[in-house]
C-alpha positions as CSV (number, residue, x, y, z in Angstrom):
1,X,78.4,109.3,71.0
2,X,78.9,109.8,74.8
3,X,75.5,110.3,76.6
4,X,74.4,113.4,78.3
5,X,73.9,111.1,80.7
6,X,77.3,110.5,81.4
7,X,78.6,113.7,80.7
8,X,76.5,115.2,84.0
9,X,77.8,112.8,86.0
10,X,81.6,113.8,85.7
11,X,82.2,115.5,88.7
12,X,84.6,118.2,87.1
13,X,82.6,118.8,84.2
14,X,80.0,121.9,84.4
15,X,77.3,120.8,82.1
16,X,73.7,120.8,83.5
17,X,72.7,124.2,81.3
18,X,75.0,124.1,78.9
19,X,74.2,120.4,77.2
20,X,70.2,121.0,77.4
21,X,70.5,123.7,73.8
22,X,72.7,121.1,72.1
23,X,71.7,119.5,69.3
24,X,73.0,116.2,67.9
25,X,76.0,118.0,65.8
26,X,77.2,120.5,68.5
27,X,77.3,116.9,70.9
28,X,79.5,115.3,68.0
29,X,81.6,119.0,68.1
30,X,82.1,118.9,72.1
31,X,82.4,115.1,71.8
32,X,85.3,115.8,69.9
33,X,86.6,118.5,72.2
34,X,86.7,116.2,75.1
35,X,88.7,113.7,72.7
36,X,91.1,116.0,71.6
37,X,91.7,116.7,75.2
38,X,92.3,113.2,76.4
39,X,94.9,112.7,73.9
40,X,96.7,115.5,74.2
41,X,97.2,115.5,77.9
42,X,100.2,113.3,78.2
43,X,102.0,115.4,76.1
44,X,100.8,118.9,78.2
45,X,101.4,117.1,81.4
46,X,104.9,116.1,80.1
47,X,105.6,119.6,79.5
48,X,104.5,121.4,82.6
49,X,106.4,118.4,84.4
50,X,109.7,119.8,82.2
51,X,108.9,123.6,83.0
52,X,108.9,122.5,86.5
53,X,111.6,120.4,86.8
54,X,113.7,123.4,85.3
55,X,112.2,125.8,88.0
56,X,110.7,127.8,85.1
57,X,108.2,130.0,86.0
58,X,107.8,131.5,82.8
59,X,107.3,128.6,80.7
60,X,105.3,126.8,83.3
61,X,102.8,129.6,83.4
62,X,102.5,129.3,79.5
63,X,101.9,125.6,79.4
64,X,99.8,126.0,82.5
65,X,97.5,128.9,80.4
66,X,97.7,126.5,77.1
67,X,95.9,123.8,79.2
68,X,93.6,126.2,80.5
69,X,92.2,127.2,76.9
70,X,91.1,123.1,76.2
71,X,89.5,123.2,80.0
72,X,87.6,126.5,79.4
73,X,86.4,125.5,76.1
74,X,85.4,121.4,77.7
75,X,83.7,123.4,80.6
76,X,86.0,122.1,83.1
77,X,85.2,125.9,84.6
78,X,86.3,124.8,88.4
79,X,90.0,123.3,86.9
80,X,90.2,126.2,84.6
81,X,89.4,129.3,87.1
82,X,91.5,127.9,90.0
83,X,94.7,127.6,87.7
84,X,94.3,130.9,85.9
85,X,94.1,132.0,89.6
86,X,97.5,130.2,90.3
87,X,99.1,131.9,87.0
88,X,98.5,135.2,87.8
89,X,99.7,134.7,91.6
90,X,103.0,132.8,89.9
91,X,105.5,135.7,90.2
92,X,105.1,136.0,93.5
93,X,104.6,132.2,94.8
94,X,107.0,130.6,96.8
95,X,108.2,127.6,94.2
96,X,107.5,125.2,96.9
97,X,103.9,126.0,96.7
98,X,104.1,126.4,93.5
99,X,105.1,122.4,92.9
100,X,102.2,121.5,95.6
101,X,99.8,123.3,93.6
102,X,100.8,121.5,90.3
103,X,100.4,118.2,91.6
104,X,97.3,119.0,92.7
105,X,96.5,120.2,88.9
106,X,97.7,117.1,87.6
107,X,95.9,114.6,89.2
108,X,92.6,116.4,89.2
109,X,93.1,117.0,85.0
110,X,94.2,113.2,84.9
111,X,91.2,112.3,86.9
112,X,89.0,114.4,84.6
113,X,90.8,112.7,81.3
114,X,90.4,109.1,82.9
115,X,86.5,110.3,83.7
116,X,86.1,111.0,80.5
117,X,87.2,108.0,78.6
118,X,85.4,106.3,80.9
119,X,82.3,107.7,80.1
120,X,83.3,107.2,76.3
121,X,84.2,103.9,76.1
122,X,83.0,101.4,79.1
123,X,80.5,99.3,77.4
124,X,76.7,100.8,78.6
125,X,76.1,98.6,82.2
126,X,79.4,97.6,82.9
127,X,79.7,100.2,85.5
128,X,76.3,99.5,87.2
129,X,76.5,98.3,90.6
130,X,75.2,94.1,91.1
131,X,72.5,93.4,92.7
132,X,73.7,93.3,96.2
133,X,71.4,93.1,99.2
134,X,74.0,93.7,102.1
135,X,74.0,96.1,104.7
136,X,77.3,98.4,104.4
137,X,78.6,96.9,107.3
138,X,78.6,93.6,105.8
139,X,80.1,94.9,102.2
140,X,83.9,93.9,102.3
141,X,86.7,95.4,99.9
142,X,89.7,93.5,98.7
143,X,92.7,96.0,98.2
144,X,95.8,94.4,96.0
145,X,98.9,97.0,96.1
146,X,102.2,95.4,96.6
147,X,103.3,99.1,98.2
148,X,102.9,98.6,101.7
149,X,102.5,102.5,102.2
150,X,99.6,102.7,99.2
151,X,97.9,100.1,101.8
152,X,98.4,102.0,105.0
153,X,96.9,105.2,103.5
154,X,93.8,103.3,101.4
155,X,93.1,102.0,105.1
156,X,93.7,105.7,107.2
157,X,91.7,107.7,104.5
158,X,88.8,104.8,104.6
159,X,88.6,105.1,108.3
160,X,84.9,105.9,109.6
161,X,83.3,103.9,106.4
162,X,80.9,101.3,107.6
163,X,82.7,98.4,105.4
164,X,85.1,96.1,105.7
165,X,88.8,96.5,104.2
166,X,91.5,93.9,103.4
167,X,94.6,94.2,102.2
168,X,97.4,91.9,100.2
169,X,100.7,92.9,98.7
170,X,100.0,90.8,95.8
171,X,98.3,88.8,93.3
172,X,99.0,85.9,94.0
173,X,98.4,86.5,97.7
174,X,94.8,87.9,96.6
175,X,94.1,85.0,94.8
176,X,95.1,82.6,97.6
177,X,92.6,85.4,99.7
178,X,89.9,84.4,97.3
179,X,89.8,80.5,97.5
180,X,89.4,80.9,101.4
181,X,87.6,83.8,102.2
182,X,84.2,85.3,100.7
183,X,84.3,87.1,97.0
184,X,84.2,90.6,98.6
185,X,81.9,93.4,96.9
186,X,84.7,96.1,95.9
187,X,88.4,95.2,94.3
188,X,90.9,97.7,94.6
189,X,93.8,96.9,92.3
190,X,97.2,99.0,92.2
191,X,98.1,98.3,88.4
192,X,102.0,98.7,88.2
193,X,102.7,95.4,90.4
194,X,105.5,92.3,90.1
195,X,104.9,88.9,88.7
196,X,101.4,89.8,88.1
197,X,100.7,93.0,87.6
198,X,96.7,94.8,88.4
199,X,95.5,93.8,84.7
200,X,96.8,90.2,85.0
201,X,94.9,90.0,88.4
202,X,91.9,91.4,87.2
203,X,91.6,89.1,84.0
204,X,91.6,86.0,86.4
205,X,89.1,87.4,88.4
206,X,86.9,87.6,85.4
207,X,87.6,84.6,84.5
208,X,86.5,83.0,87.3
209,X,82.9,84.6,87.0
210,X,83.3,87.4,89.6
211,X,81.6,90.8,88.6
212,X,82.3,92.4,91.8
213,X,83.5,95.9,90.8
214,X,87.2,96.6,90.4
215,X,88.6,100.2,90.9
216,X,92.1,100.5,89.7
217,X,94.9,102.6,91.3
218,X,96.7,104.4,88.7
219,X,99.1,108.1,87.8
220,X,98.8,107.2,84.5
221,X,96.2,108.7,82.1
222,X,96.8,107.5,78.6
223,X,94.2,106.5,76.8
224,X,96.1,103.2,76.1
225,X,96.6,102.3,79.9
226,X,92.8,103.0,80.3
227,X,91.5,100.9,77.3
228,X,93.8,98.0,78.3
229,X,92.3,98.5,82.2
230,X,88.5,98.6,80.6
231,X,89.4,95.0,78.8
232,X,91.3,93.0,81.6
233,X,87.4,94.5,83.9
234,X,87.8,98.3,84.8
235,X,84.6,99.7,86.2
236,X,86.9,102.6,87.3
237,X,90.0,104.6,88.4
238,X,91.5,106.2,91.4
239,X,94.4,108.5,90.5
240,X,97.3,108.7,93.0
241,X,98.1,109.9,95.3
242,X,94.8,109.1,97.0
243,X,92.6,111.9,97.7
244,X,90.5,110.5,100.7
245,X,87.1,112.8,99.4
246,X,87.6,111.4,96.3
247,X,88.3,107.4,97.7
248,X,84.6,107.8,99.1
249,X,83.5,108.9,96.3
250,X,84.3,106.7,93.7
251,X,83.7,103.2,96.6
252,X,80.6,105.2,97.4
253,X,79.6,105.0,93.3
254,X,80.2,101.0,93.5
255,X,78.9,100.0,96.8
């Protein structure tokens, strides 16, 4: 069963009163809620991507209000409230905005669905930060993305934070990075990547006894993709396109 614990510390979740009057069997019931969610989100996501690629308004605003249910009843009340907003405003919404917004939607309910499974299946302490007595300004990140423009904005959006960011296009580039430099104290890891793609890369730097966190880049939110990032070293996820509030706040978590 997922802890309480880690239930009030997903960000989109509103749970501080509502967890303290469950009882053990209305956790297993909202346990399974959360689960039901997390699997049927590729499939929702799927369709509202259909509705909008057809420029149907209608159908978008019922796949949009379907979705809307499961995050009213998991408590997602932030999610839920802003899209209703959105579906009663539909009708009158330039389609333009209309796309903006559902990108927006997408990646916040995909972060939410990674947050969770996170919380459900990363082993207890694998997330914990190491023992690191650094000041931030000595704390270094290693980003690995071979998109040069996934780079650029990783750097702009962590502009002003007090460590230290470098980037390769590759893993084998990283790993040559590695045997010359410092093991930094933060990996950033796009997943989807040539020759060796972010799981491949993480696995060797497991296996070479490196428990630095590693974050990876990701649009996808299956439950499949996460599991096989949480055995190749996941401690967590960023969803793209990067949000820089949210960047800090998941390097903030880990450094």
């Amino acid at each position: 069963m997922i802890t309480k614990e880690r239930l009030l510390a997903i960000p989109n979740l509103n749970l501080k009163e509502k967890l303290k009057g469950m009882d053990d069997d209305q956790m297993e019931q909202y346990e399974q809620m959360l689960i039901s969610f997390v699997e049927n989100f590729p499939e929702e996501e799927r369709k509202i991507k259909a509705a909008l690629e057809e420029q149907n308004s209608s159908l978008l605003a019922d796949n949009l209000s379907s979705i809307c249910e499961t995050l009213e009843k998991i408590h997602a009340d932030s999610i839920a409230a802003e899209c209703r907003k959105q579906i009663a405003m539909m009708k009158i919404t330039q389609f333009e905005k209309i796309e903006a917004y559902i990108a927006y939607f997408l990646k916040t309910t995909a972060t939410l669905s990674i947050d969770i499974q996170m919380a459900k299946y990363l082993e207890k302490g694998k997330e914990d930060k190491p023992p690191v007595k650094k000041n931030d300004s000595d704390k270094t990140i290693l980003a690995v993305d071979d998109a040069a423009i996934s780079l650029t904005l990783l750097k702009k959006n962590l502009q002003g934070s007090p460590y230290k960011l470098f980037c390769v296009n590759s893993g084998e580039e990283a790993l040559r990075f590695l045997r010359s430099h410092q093991p930094p104290d933060l990996f950033i890891l796009d997943i989807e990547m040539p020759k060796m793609n972010g799981y491949e890369f993480a696995e060797k730097i497991r296996e070479t006894g490196q428990k630095a966190p590693i974050i990876f880049l990701t649009g996808n939110a299956t439950k499949k993709n996460v599991m096989k990032a949480i055995a190749s070293g996941a401690s967590d996820f960023i969803v793209k396109p990067i949000d820089k509030e949210y960047l800090a706040y998941k390097v903030n978590k880990h450094l």
